[in-house]
C-alpha positions as CSV (number, residue, x, y, z in Angstrom):
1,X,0.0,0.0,0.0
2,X,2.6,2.5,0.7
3,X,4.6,1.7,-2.1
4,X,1.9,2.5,-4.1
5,X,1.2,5.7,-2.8
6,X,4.7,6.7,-3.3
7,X,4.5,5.6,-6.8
8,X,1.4,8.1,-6.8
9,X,3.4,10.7,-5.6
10,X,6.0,10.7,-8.0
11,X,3.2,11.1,-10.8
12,X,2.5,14.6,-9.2
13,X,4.8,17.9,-9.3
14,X,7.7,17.5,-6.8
15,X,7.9,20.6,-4.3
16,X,8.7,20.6,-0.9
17,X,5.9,18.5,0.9
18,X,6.9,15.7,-1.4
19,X,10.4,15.9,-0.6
20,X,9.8,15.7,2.5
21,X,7.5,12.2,2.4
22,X,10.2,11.1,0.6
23,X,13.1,12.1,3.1
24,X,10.8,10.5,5.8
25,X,10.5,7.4,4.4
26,X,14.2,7.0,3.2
27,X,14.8,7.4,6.9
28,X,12.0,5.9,8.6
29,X,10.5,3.1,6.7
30,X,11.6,-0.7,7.4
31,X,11.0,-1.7,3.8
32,X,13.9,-1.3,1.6
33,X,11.4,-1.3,-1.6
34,X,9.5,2.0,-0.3
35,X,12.9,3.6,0.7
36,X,14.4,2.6,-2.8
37,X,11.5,4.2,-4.2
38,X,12.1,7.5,-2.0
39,X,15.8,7.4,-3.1
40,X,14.9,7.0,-6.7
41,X,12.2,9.4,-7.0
42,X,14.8,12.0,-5.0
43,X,17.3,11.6,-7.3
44,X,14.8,11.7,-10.2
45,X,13.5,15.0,-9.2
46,X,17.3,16.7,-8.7
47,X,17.9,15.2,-12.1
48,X,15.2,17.3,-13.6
49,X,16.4,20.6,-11.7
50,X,15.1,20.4,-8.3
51,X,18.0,21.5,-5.9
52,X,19.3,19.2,-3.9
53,X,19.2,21.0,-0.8
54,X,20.9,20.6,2.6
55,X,18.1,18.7,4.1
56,X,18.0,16.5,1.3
57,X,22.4,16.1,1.3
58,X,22.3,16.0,5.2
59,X,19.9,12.8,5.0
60,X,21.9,11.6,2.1
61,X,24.9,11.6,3.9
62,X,23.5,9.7,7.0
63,X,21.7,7.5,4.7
64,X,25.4,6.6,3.7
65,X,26.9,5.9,7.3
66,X,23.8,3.9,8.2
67,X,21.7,2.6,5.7
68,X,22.2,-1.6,4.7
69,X,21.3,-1.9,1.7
70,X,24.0,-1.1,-0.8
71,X,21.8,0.4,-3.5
72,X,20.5,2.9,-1.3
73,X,24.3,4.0,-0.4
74,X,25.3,3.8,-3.8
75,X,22.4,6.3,-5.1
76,X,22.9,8.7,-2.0
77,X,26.9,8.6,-2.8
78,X,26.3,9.3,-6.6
79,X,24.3,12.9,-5.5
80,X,26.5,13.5,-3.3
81,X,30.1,13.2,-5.2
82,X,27.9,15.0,-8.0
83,X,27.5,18.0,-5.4
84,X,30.9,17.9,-4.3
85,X,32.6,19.1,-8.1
């Protein structure tokens, strides 16, 4: 169910209350799908121009000290050695 409603979200315009779900459930959801869903549709959006702001890089950069799964970590990392140039 939630997945799906993140799904949903990511067929709407991105602003600031979305980001934030998003952010939320990269750090608070037990399901690695939803949060690789969050992750994807984070880096989607600063893809297309949204700036990646220092909430989203601070979260980034815990997701990378703490989060298992390695995909996660590896998406977070690419955004963030993108910001670092």
């Amino acid at each position: 169910m939630r997945l799906q409603a993140l799904k949903t979200l990511a067929s709407l315009p991105f602003d600031d209350e979305i980001k934030k779900t998003y952010l939320h459930v990269l750090v608070s959801d037990k399901v690695p799908g939803n949060r690789i869903e969050a992750i994807n549709s984070l880096v989607k959006a600063i893809e297309a121009g949204f700036k990646a702001d220092d909430e989203i890089l601070s979260v980034f950069k815990n997701q990378l000290e703490q989060e298992e799964n390695p995909y996660i970590k590896i998406r977070a990392k690419t955004i963030l050695d993108s910001k670092e140039l």
